[in-house]
N, CA, C and O atoms as a DFTB+ gen file, in Angstrom:
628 C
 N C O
     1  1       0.855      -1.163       0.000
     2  2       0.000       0.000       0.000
     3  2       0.908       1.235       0.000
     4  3       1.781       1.528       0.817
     5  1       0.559       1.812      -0.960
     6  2       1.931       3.294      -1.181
     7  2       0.649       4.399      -0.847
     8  3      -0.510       4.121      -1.157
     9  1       0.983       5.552      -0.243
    10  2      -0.256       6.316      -0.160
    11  2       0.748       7.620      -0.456
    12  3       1.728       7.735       0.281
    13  1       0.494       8.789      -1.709
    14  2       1.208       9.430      -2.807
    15  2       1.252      10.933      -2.412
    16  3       2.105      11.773      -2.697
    17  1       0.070      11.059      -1.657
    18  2      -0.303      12.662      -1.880
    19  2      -1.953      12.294      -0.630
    20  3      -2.835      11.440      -0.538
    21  1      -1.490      13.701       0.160
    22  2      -3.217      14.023       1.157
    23  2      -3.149      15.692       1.082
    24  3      -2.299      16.534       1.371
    25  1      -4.568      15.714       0.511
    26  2      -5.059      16.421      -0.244
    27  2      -6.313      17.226       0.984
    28  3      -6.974      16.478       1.705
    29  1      -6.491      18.740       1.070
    30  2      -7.562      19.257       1.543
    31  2      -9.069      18.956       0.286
    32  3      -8.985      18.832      -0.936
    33  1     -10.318      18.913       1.150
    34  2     -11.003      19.409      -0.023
    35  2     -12.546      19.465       0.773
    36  3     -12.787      18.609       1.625
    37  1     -13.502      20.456       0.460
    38  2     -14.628      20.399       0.936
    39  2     -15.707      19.731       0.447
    40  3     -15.807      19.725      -0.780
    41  1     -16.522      19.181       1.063
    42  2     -17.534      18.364       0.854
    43  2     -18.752      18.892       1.471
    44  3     -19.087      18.646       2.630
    45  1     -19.169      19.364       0.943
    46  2     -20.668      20.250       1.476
    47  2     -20.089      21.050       2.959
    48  3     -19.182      21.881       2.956
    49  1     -20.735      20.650       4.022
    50  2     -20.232      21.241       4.752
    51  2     -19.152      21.174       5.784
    52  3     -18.908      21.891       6.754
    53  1     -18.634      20.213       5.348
    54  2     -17.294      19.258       5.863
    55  2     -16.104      19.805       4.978
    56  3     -16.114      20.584       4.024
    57  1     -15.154      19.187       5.567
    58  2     -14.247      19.659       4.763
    59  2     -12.854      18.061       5.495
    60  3     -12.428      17.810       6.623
    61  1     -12.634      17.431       4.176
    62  2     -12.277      15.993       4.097
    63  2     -10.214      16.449       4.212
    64  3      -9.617      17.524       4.152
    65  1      -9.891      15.463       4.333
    66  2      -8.366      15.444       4.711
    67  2      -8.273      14.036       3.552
    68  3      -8.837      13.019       3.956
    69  1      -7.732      13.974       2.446
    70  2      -7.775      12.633       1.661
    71  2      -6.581      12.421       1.603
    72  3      -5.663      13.232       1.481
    73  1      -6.549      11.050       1.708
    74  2      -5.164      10.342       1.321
    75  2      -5.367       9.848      -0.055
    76  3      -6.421       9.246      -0.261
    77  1      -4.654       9.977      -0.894
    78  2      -4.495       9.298      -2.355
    79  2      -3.790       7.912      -2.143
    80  3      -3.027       7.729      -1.194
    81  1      -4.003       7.204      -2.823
    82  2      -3.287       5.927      -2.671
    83  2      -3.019       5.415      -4.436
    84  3      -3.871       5.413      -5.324
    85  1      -1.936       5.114      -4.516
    86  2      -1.269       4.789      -5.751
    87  2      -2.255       3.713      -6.862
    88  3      -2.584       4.002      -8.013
    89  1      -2.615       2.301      -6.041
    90  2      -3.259       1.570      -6.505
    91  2      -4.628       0.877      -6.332
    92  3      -5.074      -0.256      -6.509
    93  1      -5.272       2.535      -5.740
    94  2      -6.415       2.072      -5.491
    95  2      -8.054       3.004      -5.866
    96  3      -7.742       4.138      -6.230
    97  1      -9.089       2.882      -5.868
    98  2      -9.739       3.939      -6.268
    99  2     -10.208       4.274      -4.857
   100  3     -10.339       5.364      -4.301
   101  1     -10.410       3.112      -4.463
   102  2     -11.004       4.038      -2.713
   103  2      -9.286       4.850      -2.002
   104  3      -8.117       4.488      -2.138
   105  1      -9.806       5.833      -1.383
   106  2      -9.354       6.929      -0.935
   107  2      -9.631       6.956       0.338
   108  3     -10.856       7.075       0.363
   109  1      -9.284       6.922       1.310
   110  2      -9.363       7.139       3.076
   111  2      -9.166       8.667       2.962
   112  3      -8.371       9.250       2.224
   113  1     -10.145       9.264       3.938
   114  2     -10.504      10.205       4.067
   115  2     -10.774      10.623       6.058
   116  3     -11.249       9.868       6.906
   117  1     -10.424      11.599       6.182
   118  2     -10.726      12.038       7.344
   119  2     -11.796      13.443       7.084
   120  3     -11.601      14.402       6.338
   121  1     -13.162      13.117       8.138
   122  2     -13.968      14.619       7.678
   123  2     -13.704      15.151       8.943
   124  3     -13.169      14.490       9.834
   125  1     -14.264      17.007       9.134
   126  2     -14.261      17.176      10.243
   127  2     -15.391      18.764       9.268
   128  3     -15.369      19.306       8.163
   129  1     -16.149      18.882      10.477
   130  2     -17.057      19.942      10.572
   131  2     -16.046      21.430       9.852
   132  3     -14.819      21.489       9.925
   133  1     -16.895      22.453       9.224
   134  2     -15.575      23.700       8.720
   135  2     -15.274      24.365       9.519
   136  3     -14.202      24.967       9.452
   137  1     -16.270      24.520      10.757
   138  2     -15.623      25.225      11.846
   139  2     -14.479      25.066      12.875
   140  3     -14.119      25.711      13.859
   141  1     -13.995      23.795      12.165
   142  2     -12.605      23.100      12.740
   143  2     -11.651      23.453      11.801
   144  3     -10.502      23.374      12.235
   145  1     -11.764      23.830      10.612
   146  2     -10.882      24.073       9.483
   147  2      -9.571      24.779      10.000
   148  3      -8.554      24.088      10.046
   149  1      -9.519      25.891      10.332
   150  2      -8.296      26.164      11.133
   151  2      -7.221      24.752      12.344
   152  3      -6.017      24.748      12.601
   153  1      -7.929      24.119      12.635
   154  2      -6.524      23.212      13.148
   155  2      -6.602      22.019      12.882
   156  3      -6.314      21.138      13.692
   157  1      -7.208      21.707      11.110
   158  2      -6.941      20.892      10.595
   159  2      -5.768      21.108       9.905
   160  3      -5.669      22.103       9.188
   161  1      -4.577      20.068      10.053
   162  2      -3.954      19.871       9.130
   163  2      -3.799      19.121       7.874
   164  3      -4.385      18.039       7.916
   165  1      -3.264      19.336       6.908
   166  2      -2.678      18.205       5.593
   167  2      -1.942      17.138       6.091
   168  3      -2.002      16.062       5.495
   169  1      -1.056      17.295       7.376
   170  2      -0.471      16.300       7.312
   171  2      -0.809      15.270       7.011
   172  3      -1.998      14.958       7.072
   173  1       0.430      14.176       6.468
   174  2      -0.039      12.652       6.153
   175  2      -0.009      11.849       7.578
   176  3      -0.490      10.726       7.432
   177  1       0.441      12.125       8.976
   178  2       0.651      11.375      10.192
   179  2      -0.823      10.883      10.538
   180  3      -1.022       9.785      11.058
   181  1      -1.735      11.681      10.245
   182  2      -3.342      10.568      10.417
   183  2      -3.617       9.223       9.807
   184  3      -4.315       8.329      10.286
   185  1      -2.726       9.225       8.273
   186  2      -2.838       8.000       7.471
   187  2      -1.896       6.933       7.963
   188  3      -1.880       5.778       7.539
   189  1      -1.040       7.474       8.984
   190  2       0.231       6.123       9.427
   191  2      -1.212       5.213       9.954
   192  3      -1.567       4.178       9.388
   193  1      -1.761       5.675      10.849
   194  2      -2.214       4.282      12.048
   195  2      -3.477       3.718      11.224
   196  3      -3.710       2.524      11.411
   197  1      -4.334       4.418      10.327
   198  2      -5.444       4.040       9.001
   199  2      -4.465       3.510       8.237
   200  3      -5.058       3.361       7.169
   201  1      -3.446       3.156       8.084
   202  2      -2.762       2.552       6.835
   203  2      -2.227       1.011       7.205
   204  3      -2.425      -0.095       6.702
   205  1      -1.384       1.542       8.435
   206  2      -0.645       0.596       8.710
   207  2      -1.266      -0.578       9.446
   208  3      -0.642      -1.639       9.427
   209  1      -2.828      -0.489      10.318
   210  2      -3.007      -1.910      10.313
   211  2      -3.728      -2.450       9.625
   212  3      -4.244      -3.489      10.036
   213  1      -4.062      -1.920       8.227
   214  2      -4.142      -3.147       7.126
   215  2      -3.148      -3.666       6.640
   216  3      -2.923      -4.852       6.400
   217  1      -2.398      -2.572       6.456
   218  2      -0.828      -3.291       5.892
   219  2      -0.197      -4.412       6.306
   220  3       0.421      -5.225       5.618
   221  1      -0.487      -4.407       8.065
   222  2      -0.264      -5.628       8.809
   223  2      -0.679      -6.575       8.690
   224  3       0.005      -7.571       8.454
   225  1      -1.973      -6.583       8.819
   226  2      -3.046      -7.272       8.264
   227  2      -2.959      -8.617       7.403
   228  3      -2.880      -9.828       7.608
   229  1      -3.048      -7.282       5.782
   230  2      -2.553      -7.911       4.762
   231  2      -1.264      -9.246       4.278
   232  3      -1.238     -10.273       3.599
   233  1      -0.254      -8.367       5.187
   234  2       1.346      -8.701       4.801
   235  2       1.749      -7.952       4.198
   236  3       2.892      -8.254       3.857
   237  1       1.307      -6.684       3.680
   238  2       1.528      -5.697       2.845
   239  2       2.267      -4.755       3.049
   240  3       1.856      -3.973       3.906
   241  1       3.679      -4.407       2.359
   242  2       4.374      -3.220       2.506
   243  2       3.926      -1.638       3.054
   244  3       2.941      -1.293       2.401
   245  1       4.226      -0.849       3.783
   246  2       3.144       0.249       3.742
   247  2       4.543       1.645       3.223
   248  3       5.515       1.793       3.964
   249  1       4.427       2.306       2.222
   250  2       5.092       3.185       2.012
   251  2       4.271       4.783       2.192
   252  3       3.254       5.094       1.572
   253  1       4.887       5.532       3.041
   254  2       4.088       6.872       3.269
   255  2       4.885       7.701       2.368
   256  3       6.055       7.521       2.708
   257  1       4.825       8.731       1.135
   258  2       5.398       9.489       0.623
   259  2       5.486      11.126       0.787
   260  3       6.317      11.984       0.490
   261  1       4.250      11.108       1.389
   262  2       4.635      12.907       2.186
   263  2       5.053      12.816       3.727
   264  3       4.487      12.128       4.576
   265  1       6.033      13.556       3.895
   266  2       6.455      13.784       5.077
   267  2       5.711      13.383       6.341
   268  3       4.500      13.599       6.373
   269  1       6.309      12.822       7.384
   270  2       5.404      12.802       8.226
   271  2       6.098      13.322       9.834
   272  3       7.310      13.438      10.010
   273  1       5.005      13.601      10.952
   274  2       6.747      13.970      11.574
   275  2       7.679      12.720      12.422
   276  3       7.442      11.554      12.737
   277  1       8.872      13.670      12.594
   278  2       9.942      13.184      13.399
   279  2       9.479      11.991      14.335
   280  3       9.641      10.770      14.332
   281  1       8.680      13.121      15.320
   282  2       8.101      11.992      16.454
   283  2       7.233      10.623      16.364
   284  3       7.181       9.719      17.198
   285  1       6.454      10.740      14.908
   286  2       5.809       9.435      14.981
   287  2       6.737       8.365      14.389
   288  3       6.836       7.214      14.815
   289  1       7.541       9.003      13.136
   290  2       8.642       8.306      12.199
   291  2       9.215       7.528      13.233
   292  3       9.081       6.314      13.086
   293  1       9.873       7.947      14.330
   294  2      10.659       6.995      15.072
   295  2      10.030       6.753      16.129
   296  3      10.764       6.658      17.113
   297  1       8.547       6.562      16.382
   298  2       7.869       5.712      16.772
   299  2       7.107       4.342      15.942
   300  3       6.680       3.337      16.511
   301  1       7.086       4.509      15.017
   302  2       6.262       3.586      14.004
   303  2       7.067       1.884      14.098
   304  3       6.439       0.856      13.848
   305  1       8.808       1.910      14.579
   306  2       8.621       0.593      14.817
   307  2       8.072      -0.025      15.884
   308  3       7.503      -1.108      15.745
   309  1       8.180       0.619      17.133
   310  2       7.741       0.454      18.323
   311  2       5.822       0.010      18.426
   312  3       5.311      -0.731      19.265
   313  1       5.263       0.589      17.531
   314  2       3.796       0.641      17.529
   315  2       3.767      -0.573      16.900
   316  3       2.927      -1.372      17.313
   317  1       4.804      -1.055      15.595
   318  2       4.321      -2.459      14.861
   319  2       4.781      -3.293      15.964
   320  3       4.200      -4.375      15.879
   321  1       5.401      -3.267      16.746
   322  2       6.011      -4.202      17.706
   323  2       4.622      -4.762      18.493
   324  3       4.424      -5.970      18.624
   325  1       3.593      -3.638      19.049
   326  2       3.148      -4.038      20.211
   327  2       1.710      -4.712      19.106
   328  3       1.059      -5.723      19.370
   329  1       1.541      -3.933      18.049
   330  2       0.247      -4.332      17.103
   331  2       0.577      -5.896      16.897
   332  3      -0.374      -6.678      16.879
   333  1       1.831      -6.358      16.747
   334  2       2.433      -7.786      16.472
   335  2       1.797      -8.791      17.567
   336  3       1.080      -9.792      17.574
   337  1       2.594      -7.798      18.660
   338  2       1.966      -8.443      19.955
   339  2       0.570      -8.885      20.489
   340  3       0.182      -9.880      21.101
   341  1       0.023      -7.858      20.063
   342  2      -1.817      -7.774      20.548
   343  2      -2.879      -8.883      19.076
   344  3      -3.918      -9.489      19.340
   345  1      -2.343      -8.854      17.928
   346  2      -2.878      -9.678      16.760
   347  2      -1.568     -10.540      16.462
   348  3      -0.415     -10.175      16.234
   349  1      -2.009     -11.519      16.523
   350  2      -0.695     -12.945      16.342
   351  2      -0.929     -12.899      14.428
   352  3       0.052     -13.076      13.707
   353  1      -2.039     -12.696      13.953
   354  2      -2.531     -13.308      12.935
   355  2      -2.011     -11.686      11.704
   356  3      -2.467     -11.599      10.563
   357  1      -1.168     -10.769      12.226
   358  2      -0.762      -9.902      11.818
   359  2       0.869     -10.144      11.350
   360  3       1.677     -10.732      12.068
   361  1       1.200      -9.559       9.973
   362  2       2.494     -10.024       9.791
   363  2       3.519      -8.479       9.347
   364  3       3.313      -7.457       8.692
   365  1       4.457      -8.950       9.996
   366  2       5.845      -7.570      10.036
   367  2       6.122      -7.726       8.484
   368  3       6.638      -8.646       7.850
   369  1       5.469      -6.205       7.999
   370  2       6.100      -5.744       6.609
   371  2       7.526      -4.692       6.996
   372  3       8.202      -4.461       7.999
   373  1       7.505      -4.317       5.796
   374  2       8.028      -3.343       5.563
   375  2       7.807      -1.814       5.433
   376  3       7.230      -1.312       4.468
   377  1       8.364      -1.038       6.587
   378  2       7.547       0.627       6.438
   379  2       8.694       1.495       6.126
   380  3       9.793       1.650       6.660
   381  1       8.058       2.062       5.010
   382  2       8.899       3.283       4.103
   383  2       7.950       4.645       4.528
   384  3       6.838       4.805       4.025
   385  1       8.640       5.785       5.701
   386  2       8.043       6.944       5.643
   387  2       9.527       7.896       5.240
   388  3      10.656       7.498       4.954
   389  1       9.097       8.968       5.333
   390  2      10.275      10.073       5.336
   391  2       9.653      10.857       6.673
   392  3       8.524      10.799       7.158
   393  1      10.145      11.172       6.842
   394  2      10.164      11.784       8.037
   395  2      10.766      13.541       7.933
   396  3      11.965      13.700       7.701
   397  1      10.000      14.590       8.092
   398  2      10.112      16.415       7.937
   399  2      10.548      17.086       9.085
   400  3      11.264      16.741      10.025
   401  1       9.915      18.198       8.781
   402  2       9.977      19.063      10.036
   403  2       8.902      18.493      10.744
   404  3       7.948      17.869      10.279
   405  1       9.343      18.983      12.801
   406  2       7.859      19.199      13.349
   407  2       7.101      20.202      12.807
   408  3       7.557      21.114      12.117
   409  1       6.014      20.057      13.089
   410  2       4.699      20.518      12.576
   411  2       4.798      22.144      13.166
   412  3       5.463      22.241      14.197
   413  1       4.288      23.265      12.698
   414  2       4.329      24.508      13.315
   415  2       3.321      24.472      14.571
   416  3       3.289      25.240      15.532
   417  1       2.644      23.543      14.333
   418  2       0.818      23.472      15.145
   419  2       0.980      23.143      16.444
   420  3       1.347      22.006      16.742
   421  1       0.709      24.168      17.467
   422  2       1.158      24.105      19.229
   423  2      -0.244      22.827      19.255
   424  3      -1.375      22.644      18.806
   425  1       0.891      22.127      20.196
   426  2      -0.577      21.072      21.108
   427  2      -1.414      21.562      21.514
   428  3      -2.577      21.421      21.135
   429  1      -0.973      22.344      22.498
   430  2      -2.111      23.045      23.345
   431  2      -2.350      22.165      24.404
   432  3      -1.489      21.328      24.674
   433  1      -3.570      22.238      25.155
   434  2      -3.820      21.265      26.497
   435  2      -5.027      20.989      26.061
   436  3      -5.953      21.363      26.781
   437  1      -5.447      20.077      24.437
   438  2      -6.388      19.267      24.455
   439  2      -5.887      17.547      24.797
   440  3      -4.831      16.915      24.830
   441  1      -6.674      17.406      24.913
   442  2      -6.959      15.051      25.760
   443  2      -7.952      15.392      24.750
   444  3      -8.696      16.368      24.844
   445  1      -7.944      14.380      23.567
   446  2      -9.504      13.278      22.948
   447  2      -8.814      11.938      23.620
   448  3      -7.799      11.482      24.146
   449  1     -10.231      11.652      23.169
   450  2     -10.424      10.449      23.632
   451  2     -11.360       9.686      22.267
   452  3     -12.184      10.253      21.549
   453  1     -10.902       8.200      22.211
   454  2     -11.849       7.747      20.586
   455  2     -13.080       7.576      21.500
   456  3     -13.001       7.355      22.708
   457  1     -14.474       7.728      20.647
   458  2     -15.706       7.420      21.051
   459  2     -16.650       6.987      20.416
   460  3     -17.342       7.689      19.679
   461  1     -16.920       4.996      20.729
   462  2     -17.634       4.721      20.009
   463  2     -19.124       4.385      20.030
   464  3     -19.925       3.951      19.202
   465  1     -19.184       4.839      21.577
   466  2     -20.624       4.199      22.141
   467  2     -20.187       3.072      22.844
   468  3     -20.945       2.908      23.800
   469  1     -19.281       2.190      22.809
   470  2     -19.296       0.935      23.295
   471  2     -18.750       1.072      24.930
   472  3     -18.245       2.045      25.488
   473  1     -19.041      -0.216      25.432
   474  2     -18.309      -0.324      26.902
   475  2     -17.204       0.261      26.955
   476  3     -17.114       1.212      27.731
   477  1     -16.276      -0.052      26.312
   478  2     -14.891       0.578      26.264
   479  2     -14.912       1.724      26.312
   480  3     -14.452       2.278      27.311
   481  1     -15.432       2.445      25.292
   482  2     -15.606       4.470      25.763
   483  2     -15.800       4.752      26.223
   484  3     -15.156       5.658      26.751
   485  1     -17.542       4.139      26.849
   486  2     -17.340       4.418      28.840
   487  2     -16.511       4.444      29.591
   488  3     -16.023       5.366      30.246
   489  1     -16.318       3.461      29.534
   490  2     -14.844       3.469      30.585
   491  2     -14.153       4.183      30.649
   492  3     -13.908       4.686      31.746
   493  1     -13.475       4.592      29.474
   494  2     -12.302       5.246      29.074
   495  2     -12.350       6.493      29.824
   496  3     -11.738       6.933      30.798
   497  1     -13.898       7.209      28.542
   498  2     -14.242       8.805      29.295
   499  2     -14.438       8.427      30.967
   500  3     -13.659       9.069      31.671
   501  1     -15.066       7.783      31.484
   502  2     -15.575       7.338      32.871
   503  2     -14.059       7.606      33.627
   504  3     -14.224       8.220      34.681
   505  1     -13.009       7.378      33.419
   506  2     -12.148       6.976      33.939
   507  2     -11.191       8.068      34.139
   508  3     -10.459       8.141      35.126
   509  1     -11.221       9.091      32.979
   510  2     -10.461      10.083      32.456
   511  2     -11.338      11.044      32.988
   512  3     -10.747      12.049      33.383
   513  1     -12.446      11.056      33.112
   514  2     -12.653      12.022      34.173
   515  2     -13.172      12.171      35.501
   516  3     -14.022      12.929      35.969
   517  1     -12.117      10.838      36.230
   518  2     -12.425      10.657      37.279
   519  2     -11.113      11.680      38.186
   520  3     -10.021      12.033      37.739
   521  1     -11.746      11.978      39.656
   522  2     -10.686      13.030      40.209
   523  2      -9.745      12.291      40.162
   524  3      -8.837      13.122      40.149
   525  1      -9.171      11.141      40.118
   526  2      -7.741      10.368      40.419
   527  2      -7.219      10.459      39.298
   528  3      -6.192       9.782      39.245
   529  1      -7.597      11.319      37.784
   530  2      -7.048      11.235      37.088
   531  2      -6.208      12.988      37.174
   532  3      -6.615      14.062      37.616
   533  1      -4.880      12.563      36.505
   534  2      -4.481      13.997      36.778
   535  2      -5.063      14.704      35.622
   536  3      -5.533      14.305      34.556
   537  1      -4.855      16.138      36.261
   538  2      -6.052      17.554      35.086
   539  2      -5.137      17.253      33.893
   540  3      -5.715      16.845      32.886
   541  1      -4.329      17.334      33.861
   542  2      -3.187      17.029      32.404
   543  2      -3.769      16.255      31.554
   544  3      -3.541      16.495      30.369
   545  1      -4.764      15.005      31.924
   546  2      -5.140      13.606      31.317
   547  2      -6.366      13.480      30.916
   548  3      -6.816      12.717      30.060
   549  1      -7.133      14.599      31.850
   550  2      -8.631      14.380      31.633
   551  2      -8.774      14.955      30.486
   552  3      -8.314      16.072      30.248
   553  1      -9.582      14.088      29.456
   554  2     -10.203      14.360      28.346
   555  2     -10.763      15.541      28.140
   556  3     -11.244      16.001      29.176
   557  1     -10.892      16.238      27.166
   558  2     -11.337      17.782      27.087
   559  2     -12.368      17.490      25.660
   560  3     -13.292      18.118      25.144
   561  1     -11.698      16.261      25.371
   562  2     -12.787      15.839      23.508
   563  2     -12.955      14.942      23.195
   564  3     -12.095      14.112      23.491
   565  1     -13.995      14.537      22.498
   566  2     -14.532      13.327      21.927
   567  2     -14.546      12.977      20.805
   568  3     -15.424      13.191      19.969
   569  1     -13.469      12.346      20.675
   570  2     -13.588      12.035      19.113
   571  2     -14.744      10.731      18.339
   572  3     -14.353       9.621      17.975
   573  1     -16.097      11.204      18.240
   574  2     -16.838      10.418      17.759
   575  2     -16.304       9.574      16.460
   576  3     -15.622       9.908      15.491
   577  1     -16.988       8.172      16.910
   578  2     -16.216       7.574      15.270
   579  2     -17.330       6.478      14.697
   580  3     -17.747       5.527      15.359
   581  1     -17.608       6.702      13.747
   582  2     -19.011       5.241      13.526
   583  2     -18.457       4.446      12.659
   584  3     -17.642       4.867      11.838
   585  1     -18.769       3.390      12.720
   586  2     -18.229       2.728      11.388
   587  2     -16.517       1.728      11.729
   588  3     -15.954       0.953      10.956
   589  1     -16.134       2.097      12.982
   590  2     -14.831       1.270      13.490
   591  2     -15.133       0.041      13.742
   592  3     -14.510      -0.861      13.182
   593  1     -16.316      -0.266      14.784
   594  2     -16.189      -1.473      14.842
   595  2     -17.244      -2.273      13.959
   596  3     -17.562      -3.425      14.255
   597  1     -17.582      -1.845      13.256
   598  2     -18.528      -2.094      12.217
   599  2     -18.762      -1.663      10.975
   600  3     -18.469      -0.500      10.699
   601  1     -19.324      -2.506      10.011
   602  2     -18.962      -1.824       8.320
   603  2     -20.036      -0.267       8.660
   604  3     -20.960      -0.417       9.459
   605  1     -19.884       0.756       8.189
   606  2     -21.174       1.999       7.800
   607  2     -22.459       1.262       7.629
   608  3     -23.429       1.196       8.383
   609  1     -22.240       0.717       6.453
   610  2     -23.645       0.201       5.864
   611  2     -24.482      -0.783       6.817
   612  3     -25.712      -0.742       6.798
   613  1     -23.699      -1.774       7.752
   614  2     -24.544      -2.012       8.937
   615  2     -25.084      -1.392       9.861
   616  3     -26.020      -1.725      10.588
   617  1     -24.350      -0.273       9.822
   618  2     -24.928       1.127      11.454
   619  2     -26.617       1.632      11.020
   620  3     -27.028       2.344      10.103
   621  1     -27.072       1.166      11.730
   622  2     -28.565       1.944      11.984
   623  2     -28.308       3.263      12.141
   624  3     -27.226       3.535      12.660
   625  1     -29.204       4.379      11.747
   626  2     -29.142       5.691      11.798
   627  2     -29.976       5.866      12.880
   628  3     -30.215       6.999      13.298
């Protein structure tokens, strides 16, 4: 899986983050509302962790061709290590990124958290904003997500 070029572009009232992919017609896409448009970035570092565990998956090479940063680049073997660990039925390719500048974009003091409805997100948020968690940790956002643990076309509206 080579992924070539991520591309801004609006979609009614969204506005999509696309990854191009060399040999494929489907396109992975990230949306987010336009009133987020300001601290969306182009970067390609959203497509490492959407890429790479199919790649695993598969057995499939994963090559990233736009920059991605420093900090994840020399995290990405460490992450296939533990993904190895947690899915037996997953196999160690080969990962080609380049690696840029850091990003100009301050963190800031947001915590998301993924949110899918399920037990697990309870918890998670439940947990993260419990007082024993330190203020540093507690979640400030929710990153809603449909369609993770399930195809779209099965999700009831």
């Amino acid at each position: 899986m080579k992924l070539v070029q991520v591309r801004r572009q609006r979609a009614g009232d969204h506005l999509r983050i696309i990854g191009l992919l060399d040999s494929s017609d489907a396109h992975p896409y990230f949306a987010f509302p336009q009133g987020l448009e300001a601290a969306v970035s182009e970067s390609a570092d959203a497509f490492v962790p959407a890429l790479l565990v199919p790649s695993l998956e598969k057995g499939e090479p994963l090559e990233i061709v736009p920059p991605i940063s420093r900090s994840l680049a020399t995290r990405i073997p460490r992450i296939v290590d533990v993904l190895l660990a947690l899915f037996p039925n997953f196999h160690r390719v080969d990962v080609c990124v380049r690696s840029g500048e850091e990003s100009g974009i301050q963190s800031g003091n947001w915590v998301a958290t993924l949110f899918s409805g399920g037990v697990d997100s309870f918890y998670t948020l439940l947990k993260g904003l419990s007082s024993h968690t330190a203020t540093e940790f507690r979640p400030t956002h929710l990153l809603f997500m449909r369609g993770l643990e399930q195809r779209l076309l099965d999700v009831r509206r």
